[in-house]
C-alpha positions in Angstrom: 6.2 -13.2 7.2 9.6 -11.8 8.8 10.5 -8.0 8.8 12.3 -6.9 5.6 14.3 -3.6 5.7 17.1 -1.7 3.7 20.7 -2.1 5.2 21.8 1.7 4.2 20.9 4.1 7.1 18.6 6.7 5.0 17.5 4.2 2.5 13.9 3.0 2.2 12.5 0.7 4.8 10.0 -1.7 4.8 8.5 -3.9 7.1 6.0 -6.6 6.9 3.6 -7.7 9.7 1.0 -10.1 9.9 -2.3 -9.4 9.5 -5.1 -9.8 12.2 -6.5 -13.2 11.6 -10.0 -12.0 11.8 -9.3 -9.7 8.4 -7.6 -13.1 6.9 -10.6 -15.3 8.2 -13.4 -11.9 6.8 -11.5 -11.8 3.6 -11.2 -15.3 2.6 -7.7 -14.6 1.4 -4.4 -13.8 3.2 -3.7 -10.0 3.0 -0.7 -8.3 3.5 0.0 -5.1 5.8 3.1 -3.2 4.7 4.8 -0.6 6.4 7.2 1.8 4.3 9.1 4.8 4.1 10.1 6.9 0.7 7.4 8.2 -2.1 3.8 7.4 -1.0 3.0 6.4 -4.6 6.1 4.5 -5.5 6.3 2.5 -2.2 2.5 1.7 -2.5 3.2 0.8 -6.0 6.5 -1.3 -5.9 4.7 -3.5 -3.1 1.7 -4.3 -5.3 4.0 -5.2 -8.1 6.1 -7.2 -5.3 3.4 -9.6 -4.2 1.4 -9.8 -7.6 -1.1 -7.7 -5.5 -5.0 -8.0 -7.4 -6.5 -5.1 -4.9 -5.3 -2.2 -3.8 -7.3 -0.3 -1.3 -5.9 3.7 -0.6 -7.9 6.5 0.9 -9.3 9.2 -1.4 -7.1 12.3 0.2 -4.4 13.2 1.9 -3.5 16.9 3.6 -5.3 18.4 0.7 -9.0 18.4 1.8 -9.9 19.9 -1.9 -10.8 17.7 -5.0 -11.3 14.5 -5.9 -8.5 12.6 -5.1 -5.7 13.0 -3.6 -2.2 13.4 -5.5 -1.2 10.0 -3.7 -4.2 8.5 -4.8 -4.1 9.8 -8.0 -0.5 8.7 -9.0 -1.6 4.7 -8.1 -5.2 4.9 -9.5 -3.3 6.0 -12.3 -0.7 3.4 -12.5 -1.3 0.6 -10.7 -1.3 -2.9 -12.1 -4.0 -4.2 -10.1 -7.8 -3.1 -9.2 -7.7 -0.3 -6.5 -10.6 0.1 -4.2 -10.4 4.4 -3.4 -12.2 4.9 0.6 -13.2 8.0 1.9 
């Protein structure tokens, strides 16, 4: 996988590394690692949608150390198209 990224300075970036091939090998499966800038939630989101993700995995909370979930969290739990696996 290359590096994809916005041409506007300011816009949204994205960039799209390799894995380690010991998670590929564990996993069975090739996963991808994506790193992005905007809206936690929407970024997260739009990336899942953009590979026809089946598993997302997030952590639980963010800054916020109080309830359940954090608001990131939250917002894909809520909306996501595929499974998503919450970790402490």
């Amino acid at each position: 996988m290359g590096e994809m990224t916005a041409a506007a300075p300011g816009a949204e970036r994205d960039s799209v590394r390799e894995p380690p091939a010991p998670l590929e090998r564990e996993a069975g499966t090739a996963p991808a690692v994506v790193e992005s800038s905007g809206d936690p939630a929407e970024r997260v989101l739009v990336a899942a949608r953009a590979c026809q993700a089946s598993l997302i995995a997030i952590g639980r909370r963010g800054a916020n150390p109080r309830g359940a979930l954090g608001s990131v969290s939250e917002r894909v739990v809520r909306r996501s198209p595929a499974s998503v696996l919450v970790v402490p």
